[in-house]
ZAMARGU-4260 file (C-alpha; in steps of 0.2 Angstrom, whole numbers, plus 5000, padded with zeros to 4 digits):
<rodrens>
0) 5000/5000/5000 | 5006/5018/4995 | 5002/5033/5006 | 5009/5045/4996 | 4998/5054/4987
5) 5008/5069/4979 | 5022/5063/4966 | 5036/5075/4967 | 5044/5082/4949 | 5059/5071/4943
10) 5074/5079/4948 | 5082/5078/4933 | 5070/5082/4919 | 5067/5068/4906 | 5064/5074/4887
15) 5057/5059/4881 | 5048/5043/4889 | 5043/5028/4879 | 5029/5015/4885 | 5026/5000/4879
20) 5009/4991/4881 | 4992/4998/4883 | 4985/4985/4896 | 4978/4993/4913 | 4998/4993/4919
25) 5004/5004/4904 | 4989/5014/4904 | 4991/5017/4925 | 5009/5023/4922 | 5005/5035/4911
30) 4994/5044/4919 | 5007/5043/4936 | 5021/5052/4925 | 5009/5064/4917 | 5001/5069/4937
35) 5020/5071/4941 | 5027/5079/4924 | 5014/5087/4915 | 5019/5093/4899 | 5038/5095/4904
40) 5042/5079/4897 | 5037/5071/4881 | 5030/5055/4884 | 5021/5043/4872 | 5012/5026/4873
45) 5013/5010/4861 | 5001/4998/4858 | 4999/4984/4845 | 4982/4981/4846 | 4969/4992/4839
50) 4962/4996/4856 | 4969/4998/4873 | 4966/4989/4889 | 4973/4970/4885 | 4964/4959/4894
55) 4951/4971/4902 | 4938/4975/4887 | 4918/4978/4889 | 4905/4976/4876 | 4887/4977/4873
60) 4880/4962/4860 | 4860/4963/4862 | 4853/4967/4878 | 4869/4961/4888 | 4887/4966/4892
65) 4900/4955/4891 | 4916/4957/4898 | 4932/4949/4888 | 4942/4946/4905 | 4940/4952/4923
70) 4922/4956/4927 | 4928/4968/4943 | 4943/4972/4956 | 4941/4969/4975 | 4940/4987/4986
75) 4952/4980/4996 | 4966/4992/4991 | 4964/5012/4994 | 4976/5014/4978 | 4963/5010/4966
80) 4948/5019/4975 | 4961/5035/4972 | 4965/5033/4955 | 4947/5029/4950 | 4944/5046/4958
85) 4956/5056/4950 | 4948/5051/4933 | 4933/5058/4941 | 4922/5040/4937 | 4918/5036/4956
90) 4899/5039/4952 | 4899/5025/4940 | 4906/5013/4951 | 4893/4997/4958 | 4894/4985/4969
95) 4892/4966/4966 | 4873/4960/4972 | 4870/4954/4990 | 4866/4937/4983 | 4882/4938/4973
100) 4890/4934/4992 | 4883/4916/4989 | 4896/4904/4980 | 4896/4888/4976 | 4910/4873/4975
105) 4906/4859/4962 | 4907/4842/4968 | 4904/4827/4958 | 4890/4838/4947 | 4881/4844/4966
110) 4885/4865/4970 | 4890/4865/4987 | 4890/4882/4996 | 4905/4889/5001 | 4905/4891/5018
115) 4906/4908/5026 | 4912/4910/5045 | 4914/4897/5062 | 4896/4889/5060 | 4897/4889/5041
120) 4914/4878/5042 | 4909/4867/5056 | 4892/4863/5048 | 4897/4862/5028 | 4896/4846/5019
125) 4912/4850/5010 | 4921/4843/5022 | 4920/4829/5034 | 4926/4832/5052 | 4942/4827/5053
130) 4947/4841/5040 | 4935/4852/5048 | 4946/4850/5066 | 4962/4854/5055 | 4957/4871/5049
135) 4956/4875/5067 | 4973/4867/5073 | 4981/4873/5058 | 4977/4893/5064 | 4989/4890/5077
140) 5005/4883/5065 | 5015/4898/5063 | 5032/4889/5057 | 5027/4884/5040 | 5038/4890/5027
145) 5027/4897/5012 | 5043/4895/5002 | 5032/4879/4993 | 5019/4873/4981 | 5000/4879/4986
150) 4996/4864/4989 | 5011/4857/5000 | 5005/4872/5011 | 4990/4871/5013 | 4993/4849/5016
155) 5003/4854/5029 | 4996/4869/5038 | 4976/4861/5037 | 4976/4845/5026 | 4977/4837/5008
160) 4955/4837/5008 | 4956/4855/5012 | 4970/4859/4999 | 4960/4849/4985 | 4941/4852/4987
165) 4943/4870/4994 | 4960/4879/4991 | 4963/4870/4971 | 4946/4877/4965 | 4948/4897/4972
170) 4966/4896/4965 | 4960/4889/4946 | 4947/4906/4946 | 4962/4916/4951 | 4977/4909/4943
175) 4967/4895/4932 | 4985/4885/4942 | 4989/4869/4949 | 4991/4872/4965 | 5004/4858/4966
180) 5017/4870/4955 | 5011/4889/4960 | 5024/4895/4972 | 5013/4898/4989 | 5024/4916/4995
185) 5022/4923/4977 | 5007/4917/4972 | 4994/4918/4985 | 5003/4933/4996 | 4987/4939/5002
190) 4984/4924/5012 | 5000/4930/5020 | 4998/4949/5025 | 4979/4949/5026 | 4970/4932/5029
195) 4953/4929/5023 | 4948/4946/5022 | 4929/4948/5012 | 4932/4964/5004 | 4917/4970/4991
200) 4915/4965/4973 | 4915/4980/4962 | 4914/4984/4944 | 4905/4999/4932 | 4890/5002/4926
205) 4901/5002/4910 | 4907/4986/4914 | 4927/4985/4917 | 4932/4992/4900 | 4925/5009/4908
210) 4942/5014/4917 | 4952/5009/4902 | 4941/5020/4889 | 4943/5033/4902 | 4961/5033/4902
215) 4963/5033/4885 | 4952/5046/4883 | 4962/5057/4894 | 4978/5053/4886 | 4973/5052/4871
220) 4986/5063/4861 | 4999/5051/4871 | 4992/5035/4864 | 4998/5027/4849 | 4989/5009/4844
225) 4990/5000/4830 | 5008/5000/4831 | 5021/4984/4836 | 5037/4992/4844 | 5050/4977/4841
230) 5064/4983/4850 | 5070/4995/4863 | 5067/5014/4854 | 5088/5020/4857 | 5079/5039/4857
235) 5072/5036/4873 | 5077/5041/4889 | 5068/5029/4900 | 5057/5014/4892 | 5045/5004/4901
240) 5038/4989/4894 | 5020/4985/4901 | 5017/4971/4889 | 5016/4952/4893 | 5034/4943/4898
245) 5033/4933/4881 | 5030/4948/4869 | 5043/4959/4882 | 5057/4946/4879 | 5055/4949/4862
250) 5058/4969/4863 | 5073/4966/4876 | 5083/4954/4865 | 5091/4968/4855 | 5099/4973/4871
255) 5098/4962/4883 | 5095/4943/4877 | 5100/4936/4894 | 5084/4947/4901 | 5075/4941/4885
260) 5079/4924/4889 | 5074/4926/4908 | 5057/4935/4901 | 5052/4920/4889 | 5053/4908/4902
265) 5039/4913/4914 | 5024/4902/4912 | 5006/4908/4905 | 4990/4897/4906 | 4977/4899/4894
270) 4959/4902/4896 | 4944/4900/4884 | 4929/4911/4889 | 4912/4908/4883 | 4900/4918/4886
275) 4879/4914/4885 | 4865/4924/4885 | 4848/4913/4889 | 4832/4916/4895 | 4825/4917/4911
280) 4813/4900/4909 | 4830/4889/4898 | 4832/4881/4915 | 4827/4866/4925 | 4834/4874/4940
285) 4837/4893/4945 | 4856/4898/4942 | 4861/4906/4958 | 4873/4917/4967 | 4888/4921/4962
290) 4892/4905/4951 | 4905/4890/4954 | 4919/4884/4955 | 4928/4865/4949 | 4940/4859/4956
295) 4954/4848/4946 | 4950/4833/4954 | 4934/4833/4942 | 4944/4832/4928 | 4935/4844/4917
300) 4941/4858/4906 | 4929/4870/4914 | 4936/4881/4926 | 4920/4888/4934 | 4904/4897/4929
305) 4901/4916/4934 | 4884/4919/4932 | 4884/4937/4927 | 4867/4944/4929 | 4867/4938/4946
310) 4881/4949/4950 | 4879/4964/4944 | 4864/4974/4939 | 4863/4978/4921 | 4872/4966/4912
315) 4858/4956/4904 | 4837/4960/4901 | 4827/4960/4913 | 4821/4941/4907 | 4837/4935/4906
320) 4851/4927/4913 | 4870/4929/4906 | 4883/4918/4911 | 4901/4916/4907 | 4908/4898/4907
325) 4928/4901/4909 | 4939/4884/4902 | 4955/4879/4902 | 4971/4884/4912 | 4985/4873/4918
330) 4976/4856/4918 | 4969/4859/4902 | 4979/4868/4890 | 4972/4862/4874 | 4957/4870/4874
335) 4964/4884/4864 | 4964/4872/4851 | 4946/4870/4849 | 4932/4880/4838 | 4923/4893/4844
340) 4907/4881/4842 | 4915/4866/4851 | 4919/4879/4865 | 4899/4884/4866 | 4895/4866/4865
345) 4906/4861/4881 | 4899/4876/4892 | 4882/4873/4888 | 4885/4855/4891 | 4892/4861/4908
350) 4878/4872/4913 | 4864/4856/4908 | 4876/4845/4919 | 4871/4857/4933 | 4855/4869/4932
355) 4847/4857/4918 | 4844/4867/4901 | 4827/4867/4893 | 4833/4880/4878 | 4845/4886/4868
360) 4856/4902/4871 | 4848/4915/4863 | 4867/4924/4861 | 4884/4918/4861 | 4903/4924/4860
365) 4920/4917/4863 | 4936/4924/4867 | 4951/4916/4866 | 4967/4919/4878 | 4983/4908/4873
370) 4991/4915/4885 | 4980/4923/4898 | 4987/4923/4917 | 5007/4920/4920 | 5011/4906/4932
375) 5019/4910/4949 | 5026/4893/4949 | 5040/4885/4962 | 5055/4895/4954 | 5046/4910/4953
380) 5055/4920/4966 | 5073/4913/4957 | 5065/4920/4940 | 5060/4935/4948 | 5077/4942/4954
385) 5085/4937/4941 | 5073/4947/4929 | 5078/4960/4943 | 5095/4962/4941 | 5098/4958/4924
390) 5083/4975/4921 | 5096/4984/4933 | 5109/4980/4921 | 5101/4991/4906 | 5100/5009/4910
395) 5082/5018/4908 | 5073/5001/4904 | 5060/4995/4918 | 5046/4982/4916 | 5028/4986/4923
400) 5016/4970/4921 | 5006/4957/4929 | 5021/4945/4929 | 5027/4955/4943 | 5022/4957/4958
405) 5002/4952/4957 | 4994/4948/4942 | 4977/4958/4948 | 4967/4974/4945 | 4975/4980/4959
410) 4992/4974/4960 | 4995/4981/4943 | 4988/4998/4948 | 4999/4997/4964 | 5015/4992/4954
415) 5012/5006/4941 | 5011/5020/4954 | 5027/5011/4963 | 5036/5013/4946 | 5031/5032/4943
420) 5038/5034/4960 | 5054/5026/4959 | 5057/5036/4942 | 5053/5052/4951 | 5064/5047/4967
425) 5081/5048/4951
</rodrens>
């Protein structure tokens, strides 16, 4: 968490700053360096794609709005409250339904409720009591080391039921991981500094893609997309690249193909997103709350269902019900590989499996991700310093992405504002 809220001017004036990448990450730094410079440096962002935002993108198809990636950020960190403030869009925020608050754990084709407090865990049938009894011993084992796989942690600290039906399916929505090769301290860190917190859901009555047309708006004469940078612009003072490891290892190579080497080696998993649009009267039971989670035990290639409607207001008719069926991930890589169609016919086969479908979607879409969420696996933190030091070694280039640091909403807001105020700081 940053408390200061005032960046002070560089001392030592910087005539021209190059970003690269127009995810949320590059997108957040440029509006740091243009609070902190204002016009006395000339600063100008890249981006391949014909829109901003990477992963975060929001669209209207019929009466519904999709979301391409995340569907919200946790208000669980002050930073992002702030800069959703300084762009002036705080009224449009929302908040995730009450009944969003109910989620549910799949287990052998039956949703079990997620429990929620003492009572919920002693009496949930997720669990039978001799795992029930370690989540309470394991409160007091404070010598742990978290310098391990997810799941050898959590084995240890509570138990191998607990680490498989409970832990294995949160982590698969967050990381869509094995749990047996994400590194605990880096990936899961939260668990560390905060413990089971339940900050609120929130999105906008735009859908996600609302901050990032925001942003580009406001920096609009900054932005350049359309436009691949392949190497490191020699006309720049600084140059942070904000674009994925694998497409920043590329970039690096002309100048550091040790780095590029380090960058191309971080893990990403891929996910397949499908979404549907059906009526309200297409199932034999009622979808409800927030959705479900799978875990990997189940073998299938659906990750979990989010049923969107439920979650926020707005997203579908008034007779409707939108759902997003999200596949794939670690377990199940070669999803990527299938049609759109064979995508649709696998989530609505997942859905019947469940809620029973009477009818047809009336609207689809499919968005593909081949590489969607980078991996903290065990070597991570090696990785990580490596990547480190050999940045350190190449004056004015620094790397602002989801592969460090956090991989969410607001890990990359939180890393970008760290960045403008390390450059400010020389």
């Amino acid at each position: 968490m940053f408390k200061i809220l005032n960046i002070r001017l560089l001392t030592t004036p910087m005539k021209h700053i190059t970003i690269i990448g127009g995810g949320i990450s590059g997108l957040a730094v440029l509006h740091y360096l243009k609070q902190s410079l204002g016009e006395s440096a000339e600063i100008k962002l890249y981006e391949r794609e014909t829109a901003t935002g990477g992963t975060i993108r929001s669209f209207k198809k019929s009466s519904s709005l999709f979301e391409w990636g995340p569907n919200g950020f946790l208000d669980n960190q002050p930073i992002s409250l702030q800069l959703i403030e300084e762009l002036g869009i705080s009224d449009n925020l929302i908040t995730a339904a009450p009944q969003a608050q109910r989620r549910y754990i799949q287990i052998k084709n039956e949703l079990i409720k997620v429990p929620t407090g003492p009572i919920g865990l002693m009496t949930t049938p997720l669990l039978p009591l001799k795992d029930k009894w370690s989540l309470f011993t394991g409160i007091f084992k404070n010598k742990i080391s978290q310098d391990r796989s997810i799941d050898g942690y959590v084995s240890q600290r509570f138990s191998p039921r607990i680490a498989q039906d409970i832990v294995d399916p949160f982590i698969r929505g967050i990381y869509a991981g094995d749990i047996k090769r994400l590194h605990m301290a880096s990936a899961f860190p939260k668990f560390k500094r905060h413990g089971f917190k339940r900050p609120r859901m929130r999105s906008f009555h735009g859908g996600m893609g609302q901050i990032i047309e925001t942003l580009h708006q406001r920096y609009k004469k900054h932005i350049q997309t359309n436009l691949e940078i392949s190497s490191v612009p020699m006309d720049a003072d600084i140059t942070i690249i904000a674009t994925p490891a694998y497409s920043a290892a590329k970039i690096v190579e002309n100048i550091n193909p040790v780095l590029g080497q380090a960058l191309d080696q971080i893990p990403y998993a891929p996910i397949a997103v499908a979404g549907l649009l059906f009526k309200n009267d297409s199932f034999k039971k009622i979808p409800d709350g927030f959705g479900y989670l799978i875990p990997s035990s189940a073998g299938k290639d659906a990750l979990g269902v989010l049923i969107e409607s439920n979650v926020y207001a707005g997203r579908a008719g008034e007779d409707q019900v939108m759902m997003r069926v999200m596949s794939g991930g670690a377990h199940h890589p070669a999803i990527i590989n299938d049609s759109h169609d064979q995508i649709i016919k696998k989530a609505i086969k997942e859905i019947d499996d469940i809620y029973g479908v009477l009818s047809n979607p009336i609207d689809t879409f499919v968005k593909l991700w081949p590489k969607a969420i980078p991996q903290y696996e065990i070597n991570y933190p090696q990785w990580r310093q490596s990547i480190a030091d050999l940045c350190s070694k190449t004056p004015g280039l620094y790397l602002c992405a989801n592969y460090l640091d956090g991989i969410s909403f607001n890990d990359c807001i939180c890393n970008a504002k760290a960045l403008a105020l390390i450059l400010n700081s020389r």
